[in-house]
C-alpha positions, 0 to 999 in steps of 0.5 A: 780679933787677928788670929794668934799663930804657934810655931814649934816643932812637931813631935816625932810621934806626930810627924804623920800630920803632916803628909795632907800638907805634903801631899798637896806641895807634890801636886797631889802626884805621890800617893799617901802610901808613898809618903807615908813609907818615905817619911818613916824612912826619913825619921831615923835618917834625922828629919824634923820638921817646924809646923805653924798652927792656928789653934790646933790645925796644922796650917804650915810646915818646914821640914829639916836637915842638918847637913855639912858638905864640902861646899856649903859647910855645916847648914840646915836645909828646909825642906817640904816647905808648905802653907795652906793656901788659905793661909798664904799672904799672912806672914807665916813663911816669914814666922818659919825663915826666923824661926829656921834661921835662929835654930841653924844659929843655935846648933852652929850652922853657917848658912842654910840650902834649899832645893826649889821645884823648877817650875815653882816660880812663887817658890823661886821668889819666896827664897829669894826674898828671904835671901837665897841665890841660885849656886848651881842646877838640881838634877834627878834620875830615876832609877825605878819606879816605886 
């Protein structure tokens, strides 16, 4: 019998759910407290977030932005984007792109953004599959430490 995926938006009182997920996507570098803290300040900011369950385990995520810049007009940005990896191979990260994509077209959007890790060369390949293309380099500074 194949296993039945859902794929919805998480309620925001449920948002916490997702931070094993999100822990593991950092390397496991950013304590729970941190994200915990962080994801709280991103609520109220606008951030949602797709999740994909087998049954009721959240087995993938996609979180997202609504931004409108100058250069890319109004567009969706995922971000956070997860699968279990024992779920990886399954056709899940295809179920989030239309479901992502299908919702940026719905509110509007004219096209959708992602940020990669520099060094997430499977990462790098599942955008581009997907239809992304490099447009300019991501840079960071830090200011303090948290």
């Amino acid at each position: 019998m194949e296993t039945q995926f859902t794929i919805t938006w998480i309620p925001v009182e449920k948002l916490k759910t997702i931070l094993p997920l999100a822990y593991m996507l950092n390397g496991n570098r950013i304590s729970m407290e941190v994200l915990e803290n962080r994801l709280t300040e991103m609520i109220p900011m606008g951030y949602k977030c797709i999740g994909v369950y087998d049954g009721e385990q959240l087995i993938g995520i996609c979180g997202v932005w609504t931004l409108n810049k100058l250069y890319a007009g109004k567009h969706v940005e995922p971000d956070n984007v997860i699968i279990d990896p024992n779920y990886q191979g399954k056709g899940i990260g295809k179920l989030m792109m239309d479901f992502l994509f299908k919702y940026a077209l719905e509110i509007g959007c004219v096209g959708t953004e992602v940020n990669c890790y520099a060094k997430n060369t499977r990462g790098k390949k599942f955008w581009e599959s997907h239809g992304y293309e490099p447009l300019g380099i991501h840079l960071i500074k830090r200011l303090r430490d948290e």
